[in-house]
C-alpha positions in Angstrom: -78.6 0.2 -74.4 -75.8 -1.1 -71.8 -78.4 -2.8 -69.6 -77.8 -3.7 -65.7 -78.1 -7.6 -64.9 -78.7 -9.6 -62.2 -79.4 -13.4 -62.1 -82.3 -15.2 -63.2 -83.0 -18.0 -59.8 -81.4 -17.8 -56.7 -78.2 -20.5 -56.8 -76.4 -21.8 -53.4 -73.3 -23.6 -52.5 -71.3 -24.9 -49.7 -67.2 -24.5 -49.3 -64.2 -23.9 -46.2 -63.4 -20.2 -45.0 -60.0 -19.8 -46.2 -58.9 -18.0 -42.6 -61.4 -19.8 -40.2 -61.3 -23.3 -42.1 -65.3 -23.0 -41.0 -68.0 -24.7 -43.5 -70.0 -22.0 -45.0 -73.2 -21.7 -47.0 -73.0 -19.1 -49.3 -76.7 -17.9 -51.3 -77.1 -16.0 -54.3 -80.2 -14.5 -55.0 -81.6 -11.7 -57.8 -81.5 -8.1 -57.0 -84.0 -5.3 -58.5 -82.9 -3.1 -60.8 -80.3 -0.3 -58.9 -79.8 -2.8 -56.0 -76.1 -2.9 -56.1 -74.4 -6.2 -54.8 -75.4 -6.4 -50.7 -74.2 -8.7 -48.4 -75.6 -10.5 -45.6 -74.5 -12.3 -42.1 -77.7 -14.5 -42.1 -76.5 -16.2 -39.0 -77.7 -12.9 -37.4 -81.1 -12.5 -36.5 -82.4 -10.2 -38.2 -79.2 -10.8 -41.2 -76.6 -8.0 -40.6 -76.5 -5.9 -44.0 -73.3 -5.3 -45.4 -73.2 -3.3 -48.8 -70.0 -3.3 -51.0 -68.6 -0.3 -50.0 -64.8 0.9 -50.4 -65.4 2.8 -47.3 -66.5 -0.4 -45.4 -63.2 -2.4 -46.5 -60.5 -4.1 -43.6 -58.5 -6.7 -43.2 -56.6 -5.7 -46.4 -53.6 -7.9 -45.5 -54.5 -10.9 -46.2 -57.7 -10.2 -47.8 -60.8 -7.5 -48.7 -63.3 -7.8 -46.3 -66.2 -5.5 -45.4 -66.9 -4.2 -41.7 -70.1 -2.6 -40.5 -69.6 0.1 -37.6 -70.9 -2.7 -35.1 -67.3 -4.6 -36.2 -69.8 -7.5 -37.7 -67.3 -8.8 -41.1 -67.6 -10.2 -44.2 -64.1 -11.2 -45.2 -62.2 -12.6 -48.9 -65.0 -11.0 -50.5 -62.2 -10.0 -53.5 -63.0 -13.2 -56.3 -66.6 -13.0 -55.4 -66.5 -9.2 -56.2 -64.5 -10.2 -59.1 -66.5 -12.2 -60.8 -69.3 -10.1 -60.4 -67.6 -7.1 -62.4 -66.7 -10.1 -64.9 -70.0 -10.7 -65.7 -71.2 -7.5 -65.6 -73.2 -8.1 -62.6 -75.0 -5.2 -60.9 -77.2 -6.2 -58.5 -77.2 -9.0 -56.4 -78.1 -10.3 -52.9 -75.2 -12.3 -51.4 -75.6 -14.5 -47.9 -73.3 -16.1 -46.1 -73.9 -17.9 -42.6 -70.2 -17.1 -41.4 -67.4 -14.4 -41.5 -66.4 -15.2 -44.6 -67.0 -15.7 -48.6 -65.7 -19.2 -49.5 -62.1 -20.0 -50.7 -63.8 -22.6 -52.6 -60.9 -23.8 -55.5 -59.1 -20.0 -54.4 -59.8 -18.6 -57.9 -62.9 -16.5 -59.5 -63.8 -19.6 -61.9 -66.5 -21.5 -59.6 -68.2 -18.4 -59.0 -68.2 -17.4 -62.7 -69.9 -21.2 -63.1 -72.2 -20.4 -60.0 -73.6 -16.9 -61.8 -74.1 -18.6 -65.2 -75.5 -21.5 -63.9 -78.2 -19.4 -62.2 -78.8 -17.6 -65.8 -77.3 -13.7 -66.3 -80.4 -11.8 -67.1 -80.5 -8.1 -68.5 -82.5 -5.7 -66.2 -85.1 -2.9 -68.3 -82.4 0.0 -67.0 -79.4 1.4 -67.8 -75.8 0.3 -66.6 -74.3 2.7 -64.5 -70.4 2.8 -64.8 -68.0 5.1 -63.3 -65.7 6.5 -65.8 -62.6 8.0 -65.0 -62.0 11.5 -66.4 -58.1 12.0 -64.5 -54.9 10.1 -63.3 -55.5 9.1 -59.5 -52.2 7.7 -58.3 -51.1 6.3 -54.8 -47.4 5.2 -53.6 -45.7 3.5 -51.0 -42.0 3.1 -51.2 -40.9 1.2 -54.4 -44.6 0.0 -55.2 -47.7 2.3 -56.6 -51.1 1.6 -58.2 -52.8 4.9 -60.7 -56.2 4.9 -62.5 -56.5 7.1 -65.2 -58.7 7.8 -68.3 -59.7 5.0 -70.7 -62.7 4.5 -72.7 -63.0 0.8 -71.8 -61.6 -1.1 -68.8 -57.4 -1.9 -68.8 -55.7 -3.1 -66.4 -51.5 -4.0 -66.5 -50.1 -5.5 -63.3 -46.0 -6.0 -62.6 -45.1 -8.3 -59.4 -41.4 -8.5 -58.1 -41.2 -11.7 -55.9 -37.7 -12.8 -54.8 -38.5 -16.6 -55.5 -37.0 -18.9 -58.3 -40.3 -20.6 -59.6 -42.7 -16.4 -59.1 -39.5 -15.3 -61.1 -39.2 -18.3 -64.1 -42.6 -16.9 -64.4 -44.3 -14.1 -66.6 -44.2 -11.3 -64.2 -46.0 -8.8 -65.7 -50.0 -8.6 -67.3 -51.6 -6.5 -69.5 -55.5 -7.5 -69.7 -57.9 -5.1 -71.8 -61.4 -6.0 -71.6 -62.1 -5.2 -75.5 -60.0 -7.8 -76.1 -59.6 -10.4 -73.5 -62.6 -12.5 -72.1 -62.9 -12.4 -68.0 -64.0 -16.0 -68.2 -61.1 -17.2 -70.4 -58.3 -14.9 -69.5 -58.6 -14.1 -66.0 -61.0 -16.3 -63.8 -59.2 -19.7 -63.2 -56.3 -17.8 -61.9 -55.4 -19.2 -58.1 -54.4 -17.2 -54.6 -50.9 -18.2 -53.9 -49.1 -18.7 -50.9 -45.5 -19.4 -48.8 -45.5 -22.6 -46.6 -43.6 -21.1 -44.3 -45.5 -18.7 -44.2 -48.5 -20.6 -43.8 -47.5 -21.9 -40.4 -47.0 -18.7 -39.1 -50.9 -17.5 -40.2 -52.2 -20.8 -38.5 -50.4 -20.3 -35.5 -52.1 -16.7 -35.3 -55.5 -18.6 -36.1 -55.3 -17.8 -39.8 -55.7 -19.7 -43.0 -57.1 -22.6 -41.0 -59.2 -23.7 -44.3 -55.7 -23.2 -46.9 -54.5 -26.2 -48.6 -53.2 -27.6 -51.7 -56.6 -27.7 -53.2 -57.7 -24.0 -52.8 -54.0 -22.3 -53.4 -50.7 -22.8 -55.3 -48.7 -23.2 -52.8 -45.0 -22.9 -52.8 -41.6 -23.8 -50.5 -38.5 -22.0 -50.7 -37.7 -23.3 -54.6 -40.5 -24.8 -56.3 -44.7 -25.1 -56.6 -45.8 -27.9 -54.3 -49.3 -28.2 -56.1 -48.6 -31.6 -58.2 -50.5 -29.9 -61.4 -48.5 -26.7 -61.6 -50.3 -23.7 -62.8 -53.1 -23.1 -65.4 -51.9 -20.2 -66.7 -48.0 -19.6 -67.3 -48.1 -16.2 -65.5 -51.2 -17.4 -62.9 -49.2 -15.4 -60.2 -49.4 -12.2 -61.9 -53.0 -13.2 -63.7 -54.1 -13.8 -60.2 -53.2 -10.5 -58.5 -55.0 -8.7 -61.8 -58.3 -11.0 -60.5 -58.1 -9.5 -57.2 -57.8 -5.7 -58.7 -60.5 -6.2 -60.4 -62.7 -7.3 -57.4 -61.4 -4.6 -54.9 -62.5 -1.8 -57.6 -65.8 -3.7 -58.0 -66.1 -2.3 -54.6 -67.0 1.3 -55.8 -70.7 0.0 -56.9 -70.0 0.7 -60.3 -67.6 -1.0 -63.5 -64.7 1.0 -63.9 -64.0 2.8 -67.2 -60.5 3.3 -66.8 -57.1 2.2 -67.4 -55.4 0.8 -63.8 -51.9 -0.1 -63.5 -50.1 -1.4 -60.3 -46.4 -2.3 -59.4 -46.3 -4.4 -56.3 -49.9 -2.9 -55.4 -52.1 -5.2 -53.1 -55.5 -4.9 -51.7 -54.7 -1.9 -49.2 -53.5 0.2 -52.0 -56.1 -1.4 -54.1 -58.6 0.5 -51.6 -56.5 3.5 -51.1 -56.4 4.6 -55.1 -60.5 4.0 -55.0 -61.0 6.2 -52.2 -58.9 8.6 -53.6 -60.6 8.6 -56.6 -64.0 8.9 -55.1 -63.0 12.0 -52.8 -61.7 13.9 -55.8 -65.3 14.7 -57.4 -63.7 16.5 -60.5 -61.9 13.4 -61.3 -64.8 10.9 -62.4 -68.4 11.3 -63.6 -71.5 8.3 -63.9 -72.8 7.4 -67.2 -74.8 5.4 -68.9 -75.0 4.7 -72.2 -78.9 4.2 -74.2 -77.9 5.0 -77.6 -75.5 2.0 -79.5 -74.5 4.7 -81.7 -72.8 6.7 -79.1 -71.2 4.5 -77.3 -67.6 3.4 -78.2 -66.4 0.4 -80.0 -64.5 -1.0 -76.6 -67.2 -0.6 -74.2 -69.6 -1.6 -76.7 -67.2 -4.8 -77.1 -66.7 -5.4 -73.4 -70.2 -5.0 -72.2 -72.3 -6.9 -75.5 -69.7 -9.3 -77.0 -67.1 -10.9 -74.8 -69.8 -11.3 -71.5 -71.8 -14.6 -71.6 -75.3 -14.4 -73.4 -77.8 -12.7 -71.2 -81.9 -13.4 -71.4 -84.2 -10.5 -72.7 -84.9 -8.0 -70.0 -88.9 -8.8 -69.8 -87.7 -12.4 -68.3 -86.1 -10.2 -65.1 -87.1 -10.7 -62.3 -87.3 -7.3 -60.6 
């Protein structure tokens, strides 16, 4: 059986809101079994409860945040969300004591530390995953994002950046999770950003908390970060990371193949929603029985995610 996990203790650390440049405390904590991943504003009282929702998503510009209908937010909630879905995480209780997740080192790798260092433990139920059973596609001009069937999880990602040092890059990704380890291959990818354009977000009271140690920032030519990039095509990798935490927002890992051109987290959200309206177009299963259940799911969900505990040491 495909079992659902949470953690194993609650786990808490400290970083700077990317936008507000506030210090925020940010608390993990294990989740019964069909929980989901719910957020919480505990610097309400009582803590405003903020699922993970596709059809709670703003701020998609710079970010993906959550909104209840009280316009209470939970923004950058994307490498969070991502590194949840990377570790197979499906239920999980989440507070913050600001508007915002962390930027902490602006990749999915000290979150992935965070979850392991708590302990991954299997839950006594089935996963639930959302599998994709036909091609959803959205576009906008030149750029355009589909899911369509897969019997795993794919993803292939193109950027087209008009900058020397985004085009001596790799430009293009192709990450398939029967092959490729989240942990490995995707999480120590970094948020990138313009300098000049970073003046113009500050002066609009944005990216207050941004800086050389939580971005690869770049001038007109060249990286400014004095250790370059950890992966050769971090740009791209990057922007795959994000995908992966904006679908994480359905509740459910994706079994599908999703490929983007230019796509970002509004389109992201648009493709999801489009998916979920359209109730011919996926189906929830579970699979109980090893012998039924492909090779690449199999792979993805048993092999390449860190060792879990036994499901009698959950907590739920």
């Amino acid at each position: 059986m495909i079992r659902q996990r949470t953690i194993q203790t609650p786990i808490e650390t400290t970083g700077i809101g990317l936008h507000s440049g506030q210090r925020v405390r940010l608390s993990l904590r294990p989740a019964p079994v069909n929980t989901g991943i719910v957020f919480y504003r505990d610097d309400f009282t009582p803590p405003v409860r903020l699922p993970a929702d596709p059809y709670a998503v703003c701020d998609t510009r710079l970010c993906s945040g959550l909104q209840t209908a009280e316009g209470i937010k939970i923004g950058t909630v994307e490498h969070l969300m991502s590194a949840l879905a990377g570790q197979g995480i499906d239920n999980l209780n989440i507070s913050v004591n600001a508007p915002e997740i962390p930027i902490l080192d602006g990749s999915a790798a000290p979150f992935v530390y965070l979850l392991r260092s708590a302990g991954i433990v299997e839950q006594p139920a089935a996963k639930k995953l959302l599998r994709v059973k036909k091609t959803i596609r959205i576009e906008e001009d030149d750029k355009w994002v589909q899911l369509a069937p897969h019997e795993g999880f794919r993803l292939d990602f193109t950027i087209a950046f008009d900058h020397p040092a985004i085009a001596a890059t790799e430009t293009r990704v192709s990450i398939d999770f029967a092959q490729h380890a989240y942990g490995r291959d995707v999480a120590r990818a970094r948020t990138f950003g313009f300098a000049h354009e970073v003046e113009l977000l500050r002066a609009n009271g944005l990216a207050l908390g941004g800086s050389l140690d939580n971005a690869i920032v770049l001038d007109e030519y060249r990286i400014l970060n004095a250790e370059g990039l950890r992966y050769a095509d971090e740009f791209v990798r990057h922007k795959a990371l994000d995908a992966i935490g904006d679908l994480y927002l359905c509740g459910h890992p994706l079994l599908a193949a999703y490929t983007a051109y230019k796509a970002g987290h509004a389109m992201n959200n648009q493709v999801l929603r489009a998916l979920l309206e359209d109730q011919s177009a996926w189906e929830i299963v579970e699979f109980t029985d090893a012998a039924h259940t492909p090779a690449a799911i199999r792979q993805a969900f048993e092999t390449l995610l860190p060792p879990v505990l036994a499901p009698e040491a959950t907590p739920c």
